[in-house]
C-alpha positions in Angstrom: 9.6 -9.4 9.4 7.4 -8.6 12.3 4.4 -8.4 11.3 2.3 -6.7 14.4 5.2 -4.0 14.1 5.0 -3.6 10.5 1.0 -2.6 10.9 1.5 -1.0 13.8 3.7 1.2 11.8 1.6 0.9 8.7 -1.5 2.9 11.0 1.2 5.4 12.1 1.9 6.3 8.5 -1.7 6.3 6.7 -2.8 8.4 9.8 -0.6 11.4 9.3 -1.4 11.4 5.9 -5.1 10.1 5.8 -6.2 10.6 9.4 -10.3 10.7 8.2 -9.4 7.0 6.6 -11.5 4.1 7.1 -9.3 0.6 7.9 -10.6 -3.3 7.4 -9.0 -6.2 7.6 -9.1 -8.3 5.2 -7.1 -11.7 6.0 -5.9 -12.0 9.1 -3.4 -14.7 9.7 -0.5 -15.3 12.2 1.8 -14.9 9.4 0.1 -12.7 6.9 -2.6 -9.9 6.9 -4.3 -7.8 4.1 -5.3 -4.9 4.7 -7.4 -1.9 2.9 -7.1 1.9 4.1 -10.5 3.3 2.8 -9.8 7.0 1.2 -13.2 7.2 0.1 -15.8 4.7 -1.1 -14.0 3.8 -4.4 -10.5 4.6 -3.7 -8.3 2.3 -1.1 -4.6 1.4 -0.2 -4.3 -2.4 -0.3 -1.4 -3.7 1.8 -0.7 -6.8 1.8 2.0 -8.3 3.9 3.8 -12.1 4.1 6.1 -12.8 7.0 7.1 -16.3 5.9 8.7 -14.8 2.3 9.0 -11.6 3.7 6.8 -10.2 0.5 5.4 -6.7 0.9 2.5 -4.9 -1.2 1.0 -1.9 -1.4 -1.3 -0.9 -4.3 -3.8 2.0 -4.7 -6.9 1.2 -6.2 -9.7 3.6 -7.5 -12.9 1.2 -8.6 -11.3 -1.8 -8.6 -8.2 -0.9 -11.2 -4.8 -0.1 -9.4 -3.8 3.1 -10.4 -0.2 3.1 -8.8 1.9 0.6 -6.2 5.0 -0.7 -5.1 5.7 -4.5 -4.1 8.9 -6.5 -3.7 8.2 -9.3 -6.0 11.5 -10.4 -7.3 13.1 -7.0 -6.2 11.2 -3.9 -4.9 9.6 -1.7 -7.9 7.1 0.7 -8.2 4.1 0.7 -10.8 3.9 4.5 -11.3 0.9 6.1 -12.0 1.2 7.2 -15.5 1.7 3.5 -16.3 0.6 1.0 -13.7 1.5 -1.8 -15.4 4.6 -1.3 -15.4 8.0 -2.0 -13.4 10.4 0.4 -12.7 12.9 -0.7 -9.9 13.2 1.2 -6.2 14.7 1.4 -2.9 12.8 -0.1 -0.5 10.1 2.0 0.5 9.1 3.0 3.7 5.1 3.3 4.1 5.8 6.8 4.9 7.1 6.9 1.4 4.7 4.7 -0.3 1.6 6.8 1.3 3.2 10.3 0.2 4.1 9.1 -3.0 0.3 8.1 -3.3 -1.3 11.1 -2.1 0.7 13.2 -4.4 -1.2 11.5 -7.8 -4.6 11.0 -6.3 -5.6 14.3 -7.2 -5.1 13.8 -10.6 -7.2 10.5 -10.5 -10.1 12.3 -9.5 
C-alpha cells in the first residue's frame, strides 16, 4: 500500500462528497496515519490506515459511538448501520464507496 496515494485519494473522495468538511490528523507516521473528516462537530469519518499489514478502516462516528464502517480485519466487512456491531462480509471498498455508502444513512442519524 502507498500510503501518501491512498490519502491523496482519500481527500479526492470525501471532497466530492463532503466538500464543507473539516480534516485533522491524528497520527502521523511513515507507515501509518489516522485520520478524522469532521462532518460536523459530533459526527466524523475515522480512517485509519497501516502500510506494514496493509490494514484499512473507516468508521463513522456520531458522539463518540460508531454508527456504521467497514475495515479489513481478517477479510473486508462492513458494520451496517442498522447494526454496527456487526459483520457482514464485502468487496473491497473503494473510499468512493465507503463515503456514499455513509452519506446515504447519515440523515437518518440525525
Amino acid at each position: 500500500m502507498n500510503l501518501a496515494a491512498f490519502l491523496r485519494e482519500i481527500r479526492s473522495a470525501s471532497a466530492r462528497v463532503w466538500p464543507n468538511a473539516r480534516f485533522l490528523s491524528v497520527e502521523d507516521l511513515p507507515f501509518y496515519h489516522k485520520l478524522r473528516i469532521f462532518l460536523t462537530q459530533d459526527l466524523f469519518v475515522e480512517i485509519r490506515a497501516n502500510a506494514r499489514n496493509k490494514r484499512i478502516s473507516y468508521a463513522l462516528v456520531q458522539n463518540e459511538k460508531r454508527i456504521a464502517g467497514f475495515d479489513n480485519l481478517g477479510a473486508w466487512h462492513i458494520h451496517p448501520f442498522e447494526n454496527p456491531d456487526a459483520h457482514r462480509r464485502v468487496a473491497a471498498p473503494s473510499p468512493k464507496k465507503v463515503f456514499a455508502y455513509f452519506n446515504s444513512g447519515i440523515a437518518m442519524h440525525r
